[in-house]
Structures are given as structure tokens and as C-alpha cells.
DOLODREN-498697 format. One record per residue (C-alpha): x, y, z; residue in three letters. Coordinates in steps of 0.2 Angstrom, whole numbers, plus 5000, padded with zeros to 4 digits. Each point is the difference from the previous one (the first is absolute). Last residue first. Layout:
residues N
<pt px="X" py="Y" pz="Z" type="ALA"/>
...
END
This chain:
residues 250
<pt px="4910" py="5203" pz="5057" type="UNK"/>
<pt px="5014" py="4995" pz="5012" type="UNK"/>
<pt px="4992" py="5009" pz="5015" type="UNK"/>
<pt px="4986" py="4992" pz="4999" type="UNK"/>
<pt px="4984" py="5010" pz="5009" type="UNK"/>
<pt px="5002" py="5014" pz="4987" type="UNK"/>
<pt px="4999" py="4990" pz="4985" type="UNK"/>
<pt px="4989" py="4990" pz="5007" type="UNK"/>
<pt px="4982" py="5004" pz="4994" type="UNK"/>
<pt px="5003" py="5010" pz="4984" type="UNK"/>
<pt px="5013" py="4986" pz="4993" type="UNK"/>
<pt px="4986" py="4989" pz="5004" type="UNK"/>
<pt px="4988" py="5008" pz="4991" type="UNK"/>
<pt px="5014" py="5002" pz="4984" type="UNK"/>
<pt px="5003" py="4981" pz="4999" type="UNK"/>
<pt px="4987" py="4999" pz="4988" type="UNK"/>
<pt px="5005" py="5015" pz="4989" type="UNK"/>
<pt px="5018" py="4993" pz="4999" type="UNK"/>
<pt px="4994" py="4981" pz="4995" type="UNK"/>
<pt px="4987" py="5007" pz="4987" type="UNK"/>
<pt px="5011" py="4991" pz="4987" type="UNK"/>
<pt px="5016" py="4990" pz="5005" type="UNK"/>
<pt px="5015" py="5006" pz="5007" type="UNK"/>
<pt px="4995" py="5010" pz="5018" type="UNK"/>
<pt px="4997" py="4983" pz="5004" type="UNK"/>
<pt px="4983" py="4995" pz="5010" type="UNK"/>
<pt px="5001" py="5004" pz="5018" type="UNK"/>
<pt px="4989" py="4991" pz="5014" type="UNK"/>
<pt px="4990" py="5006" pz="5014" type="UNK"/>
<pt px="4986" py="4986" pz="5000" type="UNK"/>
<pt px="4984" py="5007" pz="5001" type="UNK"/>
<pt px="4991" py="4990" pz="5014" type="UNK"/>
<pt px="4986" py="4988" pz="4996" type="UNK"/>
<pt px="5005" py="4989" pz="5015" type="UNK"/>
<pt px="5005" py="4985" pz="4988" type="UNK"/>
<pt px="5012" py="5014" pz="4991" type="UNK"/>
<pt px="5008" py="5006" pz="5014" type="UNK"/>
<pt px="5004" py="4981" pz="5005" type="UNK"/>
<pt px="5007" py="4998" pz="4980" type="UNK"/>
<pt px="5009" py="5016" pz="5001" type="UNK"/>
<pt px="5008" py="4993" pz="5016" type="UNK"/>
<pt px="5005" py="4983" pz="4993" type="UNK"/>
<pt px="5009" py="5007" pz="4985" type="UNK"/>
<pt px="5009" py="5013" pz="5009" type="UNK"/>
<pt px="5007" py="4989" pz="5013" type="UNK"/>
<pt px="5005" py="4986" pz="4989" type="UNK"/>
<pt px="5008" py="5014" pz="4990" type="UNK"/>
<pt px="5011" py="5004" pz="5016" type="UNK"/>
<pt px="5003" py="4979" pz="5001" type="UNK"/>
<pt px="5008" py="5001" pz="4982" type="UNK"/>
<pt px="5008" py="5017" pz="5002" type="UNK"/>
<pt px="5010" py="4991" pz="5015" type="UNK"/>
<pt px="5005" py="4983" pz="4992" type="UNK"/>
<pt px="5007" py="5010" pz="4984" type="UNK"/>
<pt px="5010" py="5012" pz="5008" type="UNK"/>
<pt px="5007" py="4987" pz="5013" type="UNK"/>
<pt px="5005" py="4985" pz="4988" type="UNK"/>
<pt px="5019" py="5007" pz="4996" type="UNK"/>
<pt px="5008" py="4992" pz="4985" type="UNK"/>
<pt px="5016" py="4993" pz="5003" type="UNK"/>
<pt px="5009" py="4989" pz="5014" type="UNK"/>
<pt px="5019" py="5001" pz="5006" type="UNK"/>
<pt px="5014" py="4985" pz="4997" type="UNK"/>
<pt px="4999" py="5003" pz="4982" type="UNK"/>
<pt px="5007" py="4982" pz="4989" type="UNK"/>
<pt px="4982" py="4993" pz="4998" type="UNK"/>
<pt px="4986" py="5015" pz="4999" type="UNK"/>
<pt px="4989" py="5000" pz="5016" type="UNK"/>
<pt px="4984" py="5008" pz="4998" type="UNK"/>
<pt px="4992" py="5008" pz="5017" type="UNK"/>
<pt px="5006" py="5017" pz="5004" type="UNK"/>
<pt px="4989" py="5006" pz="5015" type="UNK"/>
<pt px="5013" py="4993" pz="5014" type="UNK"/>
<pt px="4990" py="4992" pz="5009" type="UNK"/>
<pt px="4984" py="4996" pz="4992" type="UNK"/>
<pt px="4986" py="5011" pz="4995" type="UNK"/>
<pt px="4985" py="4992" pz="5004" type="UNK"/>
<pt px="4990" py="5015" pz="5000" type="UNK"/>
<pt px="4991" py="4999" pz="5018" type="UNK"/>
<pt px="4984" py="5010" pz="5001" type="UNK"/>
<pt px="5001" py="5005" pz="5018" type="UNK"/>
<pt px="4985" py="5009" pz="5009" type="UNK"/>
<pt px="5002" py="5010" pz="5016" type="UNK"/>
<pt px="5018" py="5002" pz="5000" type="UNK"/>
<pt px="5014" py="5000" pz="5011" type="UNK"/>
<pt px="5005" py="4982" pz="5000" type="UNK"/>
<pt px="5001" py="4999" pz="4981" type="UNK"/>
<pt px="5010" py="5014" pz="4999" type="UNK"/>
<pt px="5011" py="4992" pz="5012" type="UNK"/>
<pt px="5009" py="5006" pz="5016" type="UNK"/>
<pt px="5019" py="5002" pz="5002" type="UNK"/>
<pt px="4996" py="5015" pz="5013" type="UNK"/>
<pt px="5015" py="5008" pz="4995" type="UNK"/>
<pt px="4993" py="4999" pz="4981" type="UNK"/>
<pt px="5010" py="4987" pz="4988" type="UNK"/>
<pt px="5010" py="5002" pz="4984" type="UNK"/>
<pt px="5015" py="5000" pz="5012" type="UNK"/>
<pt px="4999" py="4982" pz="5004" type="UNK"/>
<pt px="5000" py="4995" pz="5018" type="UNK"/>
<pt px="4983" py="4992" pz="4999" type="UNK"/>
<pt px="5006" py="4988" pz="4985" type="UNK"/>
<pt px="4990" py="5000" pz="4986" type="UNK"/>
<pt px="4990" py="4984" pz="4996" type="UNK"/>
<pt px="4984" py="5007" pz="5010" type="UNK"/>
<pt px="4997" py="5014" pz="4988" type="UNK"/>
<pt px="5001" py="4990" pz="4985" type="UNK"/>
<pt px="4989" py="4989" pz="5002" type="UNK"/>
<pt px="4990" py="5014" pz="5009" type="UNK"/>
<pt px="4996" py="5007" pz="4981" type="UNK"/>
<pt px="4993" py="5016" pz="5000" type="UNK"/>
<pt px="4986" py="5010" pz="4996" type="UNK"/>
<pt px="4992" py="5006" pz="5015" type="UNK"/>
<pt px="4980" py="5009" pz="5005" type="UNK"/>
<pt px="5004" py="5011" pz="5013" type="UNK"/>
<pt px="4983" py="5006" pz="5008" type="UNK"/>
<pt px="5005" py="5017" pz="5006" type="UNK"/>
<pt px="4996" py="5005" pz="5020" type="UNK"/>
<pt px="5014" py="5013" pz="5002" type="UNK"/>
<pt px="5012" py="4988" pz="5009" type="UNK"/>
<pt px="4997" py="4987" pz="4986" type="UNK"/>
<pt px="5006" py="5013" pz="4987" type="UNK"/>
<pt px="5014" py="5003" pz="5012" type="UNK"/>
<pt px="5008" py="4980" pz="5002" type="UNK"/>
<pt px="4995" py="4996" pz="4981" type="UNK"/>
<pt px="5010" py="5019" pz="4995" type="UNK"/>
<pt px="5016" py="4995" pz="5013" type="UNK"/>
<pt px="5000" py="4980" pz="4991" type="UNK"/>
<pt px="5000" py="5004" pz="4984" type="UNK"/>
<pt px="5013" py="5015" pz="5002" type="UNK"/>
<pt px="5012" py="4990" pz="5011" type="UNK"/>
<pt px="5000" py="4985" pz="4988" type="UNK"/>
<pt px="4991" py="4983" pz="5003" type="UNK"/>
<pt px="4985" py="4997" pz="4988" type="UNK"/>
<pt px="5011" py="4993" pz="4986" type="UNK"/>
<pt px="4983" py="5000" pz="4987" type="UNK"/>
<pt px="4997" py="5019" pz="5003" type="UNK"/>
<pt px="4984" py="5005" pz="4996" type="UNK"/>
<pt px="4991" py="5010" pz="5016" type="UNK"/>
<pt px="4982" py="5002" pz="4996" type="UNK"/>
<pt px="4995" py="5014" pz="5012" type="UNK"/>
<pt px="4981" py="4999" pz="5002" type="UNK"/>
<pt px="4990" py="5016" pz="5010" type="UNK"/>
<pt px="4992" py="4995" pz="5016" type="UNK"/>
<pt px="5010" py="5014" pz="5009" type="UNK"/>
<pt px="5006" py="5014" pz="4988" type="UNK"/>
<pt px="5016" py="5002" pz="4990" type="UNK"/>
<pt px="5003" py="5016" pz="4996" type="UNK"/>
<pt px="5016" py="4999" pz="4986" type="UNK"/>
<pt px="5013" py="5007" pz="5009" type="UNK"/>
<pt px="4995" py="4994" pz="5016" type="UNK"/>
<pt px="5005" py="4983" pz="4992" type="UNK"/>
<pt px="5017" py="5007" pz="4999" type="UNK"/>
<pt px="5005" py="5001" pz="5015" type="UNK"/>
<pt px="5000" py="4979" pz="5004" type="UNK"/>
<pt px="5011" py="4999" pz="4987" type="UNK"/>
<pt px="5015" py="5008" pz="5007" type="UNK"/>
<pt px="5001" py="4992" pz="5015" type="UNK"/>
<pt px="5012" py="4987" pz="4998" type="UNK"/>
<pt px="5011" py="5002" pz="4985" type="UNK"/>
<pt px="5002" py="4983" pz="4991" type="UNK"/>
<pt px="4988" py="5008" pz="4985" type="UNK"/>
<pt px="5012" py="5014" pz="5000" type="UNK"/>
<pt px="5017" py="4992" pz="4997" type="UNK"/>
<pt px="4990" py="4990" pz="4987" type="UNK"/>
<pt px="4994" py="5013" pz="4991" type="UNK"/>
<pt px="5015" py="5010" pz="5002" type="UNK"/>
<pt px="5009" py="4987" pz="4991" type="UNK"/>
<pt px="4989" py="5001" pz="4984" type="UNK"/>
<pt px="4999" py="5019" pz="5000" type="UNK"/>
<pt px="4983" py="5009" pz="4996" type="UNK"/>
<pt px="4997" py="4990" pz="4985" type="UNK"/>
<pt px="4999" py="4985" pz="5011" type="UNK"/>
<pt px="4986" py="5005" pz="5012" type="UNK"/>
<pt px="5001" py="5001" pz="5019" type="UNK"/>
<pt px="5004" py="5017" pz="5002" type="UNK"/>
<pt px="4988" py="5007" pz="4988" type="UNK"/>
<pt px="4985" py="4996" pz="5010" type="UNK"/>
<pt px="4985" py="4995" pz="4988" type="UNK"/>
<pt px="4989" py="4994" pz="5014" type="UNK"/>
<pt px="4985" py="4997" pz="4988" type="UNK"/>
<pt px="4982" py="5005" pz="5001" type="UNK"/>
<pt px="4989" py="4989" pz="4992" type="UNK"/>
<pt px="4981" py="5006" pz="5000" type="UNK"/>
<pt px="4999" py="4997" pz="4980" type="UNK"/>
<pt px="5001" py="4979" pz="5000" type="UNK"/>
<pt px="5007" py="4993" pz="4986" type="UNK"/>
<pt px="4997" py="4995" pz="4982" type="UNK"/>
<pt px="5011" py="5014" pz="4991" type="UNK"/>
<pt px="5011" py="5004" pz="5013" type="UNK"/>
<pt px="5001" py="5017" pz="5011" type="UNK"/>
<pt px="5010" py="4991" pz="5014" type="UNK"/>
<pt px="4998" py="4979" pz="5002" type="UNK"/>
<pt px="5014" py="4997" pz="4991" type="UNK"/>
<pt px="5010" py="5014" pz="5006" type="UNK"/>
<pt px="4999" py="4998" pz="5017" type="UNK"/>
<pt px="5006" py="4982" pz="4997" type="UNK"/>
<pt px="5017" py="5006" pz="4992" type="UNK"/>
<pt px="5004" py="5008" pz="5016" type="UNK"/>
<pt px="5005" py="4981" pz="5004" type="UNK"/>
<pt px="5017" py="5002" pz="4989" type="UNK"/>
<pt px="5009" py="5013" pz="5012" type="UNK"/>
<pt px="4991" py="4997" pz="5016" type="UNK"/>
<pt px="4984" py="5004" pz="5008" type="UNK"/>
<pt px="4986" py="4999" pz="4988" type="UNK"/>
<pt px="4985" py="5007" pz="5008" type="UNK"/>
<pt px="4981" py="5003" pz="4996" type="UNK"/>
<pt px="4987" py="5009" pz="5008" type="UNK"/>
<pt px="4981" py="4997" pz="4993" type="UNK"/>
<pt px="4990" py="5016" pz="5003" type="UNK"/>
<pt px="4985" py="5000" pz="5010" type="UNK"/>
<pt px="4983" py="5003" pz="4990" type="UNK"/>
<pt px="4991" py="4992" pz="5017" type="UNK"/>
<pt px="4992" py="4986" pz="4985" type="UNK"/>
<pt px="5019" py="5001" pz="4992" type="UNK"/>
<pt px="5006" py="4995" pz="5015" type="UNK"/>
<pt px="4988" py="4984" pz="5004" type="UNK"/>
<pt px="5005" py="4992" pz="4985" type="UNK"/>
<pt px="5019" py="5004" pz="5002" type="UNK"/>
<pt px="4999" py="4991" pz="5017" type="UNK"/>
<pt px="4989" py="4984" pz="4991" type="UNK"/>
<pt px="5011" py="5000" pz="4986" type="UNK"/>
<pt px="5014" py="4995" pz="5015" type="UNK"/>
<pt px="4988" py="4989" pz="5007" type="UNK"/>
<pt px="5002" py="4991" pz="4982" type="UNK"/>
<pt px="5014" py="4999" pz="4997" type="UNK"/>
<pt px="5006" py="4994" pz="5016" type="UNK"/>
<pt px="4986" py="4985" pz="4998" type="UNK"/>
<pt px="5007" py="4997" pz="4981" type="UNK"/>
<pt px="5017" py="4999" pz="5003" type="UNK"/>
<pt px="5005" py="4980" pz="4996" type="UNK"/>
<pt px="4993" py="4998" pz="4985" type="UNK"/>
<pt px="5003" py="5017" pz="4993" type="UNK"/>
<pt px="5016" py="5003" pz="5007" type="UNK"/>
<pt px="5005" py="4981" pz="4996" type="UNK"/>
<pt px="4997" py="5003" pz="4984" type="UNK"/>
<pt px="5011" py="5015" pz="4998" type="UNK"/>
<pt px="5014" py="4991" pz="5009" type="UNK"/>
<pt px="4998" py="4985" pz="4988" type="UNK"/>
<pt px="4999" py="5013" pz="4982" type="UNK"/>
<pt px="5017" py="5007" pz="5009" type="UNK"/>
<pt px="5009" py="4986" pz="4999" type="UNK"/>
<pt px="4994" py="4993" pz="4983" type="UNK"/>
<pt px="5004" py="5014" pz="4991" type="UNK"/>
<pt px="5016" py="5004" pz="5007" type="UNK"/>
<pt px="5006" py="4982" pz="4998" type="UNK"/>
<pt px="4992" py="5002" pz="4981" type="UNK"/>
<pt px="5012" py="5017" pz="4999" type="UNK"/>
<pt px="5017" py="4993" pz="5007" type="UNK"/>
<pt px="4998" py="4984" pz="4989" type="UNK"/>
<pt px="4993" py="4982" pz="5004" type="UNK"/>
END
């Protein structure tokens, strides 16, 4: 088997056995989102770390998602803003658990945090404070991975908790240690990370089951269409008027 049918085939099985084996999380967490759009709460999401900010994106201003998203874009933490930095940052207790004054965060709101290594400073500070101020944290992670590295690892918050231990809901992305998963003969280290993939899979899970609750109760779904196909930018126009002032990245 080549590099590309192993990478196929390994990350077709881990999608699977999100779908199989997530279902109850999945839903409860449509459940939370559910009951938010009803109260016209916005949905807060975070990426914390370099790669995992990628999340915020595919659920932010996306054609076929949810509107009320409101993304912790926090320039520290993102690649294009220093690669190193990002990870000197994400290790730097304290700092994250700020930011989510930043972006008003109310009690009862949703904070999806998407971050399939679930152990860093920055994870583990913005799960410890959203909790504090009454957020339902709905997690992305993958405890697999969590619970193979060592306590004493620098990737890790003082407290060495887990995301998965902190949250309210956990949808486990079956990332595997290590994230890379196809072995090539004669290269000692992996290729072909898993995480991106695995996450966006169980965020679109979400959505879909959401929209589908919102549509059982007869509730309007706030979806966008694409801005690139006809009668998509005059569609999205009434929810541009109804949260552009509420989220900050609109």
C-alpha cells in the first residue's frame, strides 16, 4: 500500500469511528447550540494553539454554518503572527483566561473549545475561566492523546489537567498520539497529520445536527449561503444586519 491509500484508509477509520462512536456527545452538544440560538445567544468558539485556530475558521462566516459564531481570533496564538511565539504563548499560564473578557462571554452561553491535544496552558486557563463564569464548554479533543503525554511535559498547564476533564461535553476526535499517522519505510518520523481533518469533521457533525433540531421545532435556522453563487450576498444580508455589531469579527 502507498503513502496516499495508507492515508486514506487511516483517516476514513477515525472518521468512522467519530460517527459511530460520537453520536450521544454529538448530540447533547446540538442540544446546547439548540437551546442558544432559541435565547439568540451567540456561539463562542476557540482554537487555542497554532494549528487548532483553524477550527474557528471553519465554523466562522462559512457558507453552510451557523451565523451566531463568534470566534476568539487572538493574534497571539495564530501562525501568521510568529510560529514560535505561538507556541511560547499557548504554554504561558494566564494569558488565555483574559481574553475571554475580550469577547463578552455571558453565563449560559456555549464556548466550543477545538483543540484535539487538549493540554496546553492556553486550553486549559480559557476551560478553567469560562467554567468560572458559568459557560457550557462543549470540547474537541482527543483524550488519547492527552493521557499519553507525560505530566511533566512542557506542553502542559501547572495544574496538568485535561481538556477532557474540564469540560461539560467532550466529543473525542480520535486523534492519535502524535497526530501524523502514515509511516513511509526507511523515515524513522510519521507524516500526514490527522488533527485538522478529525476536528472540522466532528464541528460539522455539530452544525448538521443542530440545524436539523432547529428545524424539527420549526425554528429558522441561521445559516449562510455563499457569497459566490446567485442571491447568496442578498440572503445573507439580514444576518449581516443582526450581528454585525454583536460579533466582533463581522
Amino acid at each position: 500500500m502507498d503513502s496516499t491509500n495508507k492515508y486514506y484508509e487511516i483517516i476514513t477509520a477515525l472518521l468512522k469511528k467519530i460517527y459511530i462512536e460520537e453520536r450521544s456527545s454529538i448530540e447533547r452538544a446540538a442540544d446546547v447550540l439548540v437551546k442558544a440560538i432559541k435565547e439568540d445567544r451567540l456561539i463562542h468558539v476557540f482554537g487555542p494553539g497554532g494549528h487548532s485556530h483553524m477550527a474557528m475558521e471553519e465554523l466562522f462566516y462559512r457558507a453552510g454554518g451557523l451565523v451566531p459564531i463568534n470566534p476568539i481570533f487572538e493574534p497571539g496564538i495564530m501562525l501568521h503572527h510568529g510560529a514560535i511565539k505561538s507556541t511560547i504563548i499557548e504554554r504561558t499560564p494566564g494569558y488565555c483566561s483574559r481574553i475571554l473578557d475580550y469577547y463578552d462571554v455571558r453565563e449560559g452561553d456555549p464556548l466550543i473549545i477545538a483543540t484535539a491535544y487538549g493540554i496546553n496552558s492556553c486550553t486549559i486557563d480559557a476551560a478553567l475561566e469560562a467554567k468560572k463564569k458559568g459557560l457550557i464548554v462543549i470540547a474537541i479533543t482527543s483524550p488519547e492523546f492527552s493521557k499519553s503525554v507525560p505530566l511533566d511535559h512542557p506542553a502542559r498547564h501547572p495544574s496538568k489537567k485535561n481538556l477532557f476533564e474540564v469540560a461539560d461535553i467532550v466529543i473525542d476526535c480520535k486523534m492519535p498520539f502524535g497526530d501524523a499517522v502514515v509511516e513511509i519505510e526507511g523515515f524513522p518520523q510519521k507524516v500526514a497529520p490527522s488533527s485538522t481533518i478529525l476536528v472540522a469533521f466532528a464541528l460539522n457533525l455539530i452544525v448538521a445536527k443542530t440545524v436539523e433540531k432547529l428545524l424539527k421545532e420549526g425554528i429558522k435556522p441561521p445559516v449562510w449561503m455563499s457569497a459566490n453563487i446567485p442571491g447568496g450576498e442578498e440572503y445573507n444580508r439580514q444576518w449581516i444586519l443582526k450581528y454585525k455589531h454583536r460579533v466582533k469579527s463581522l
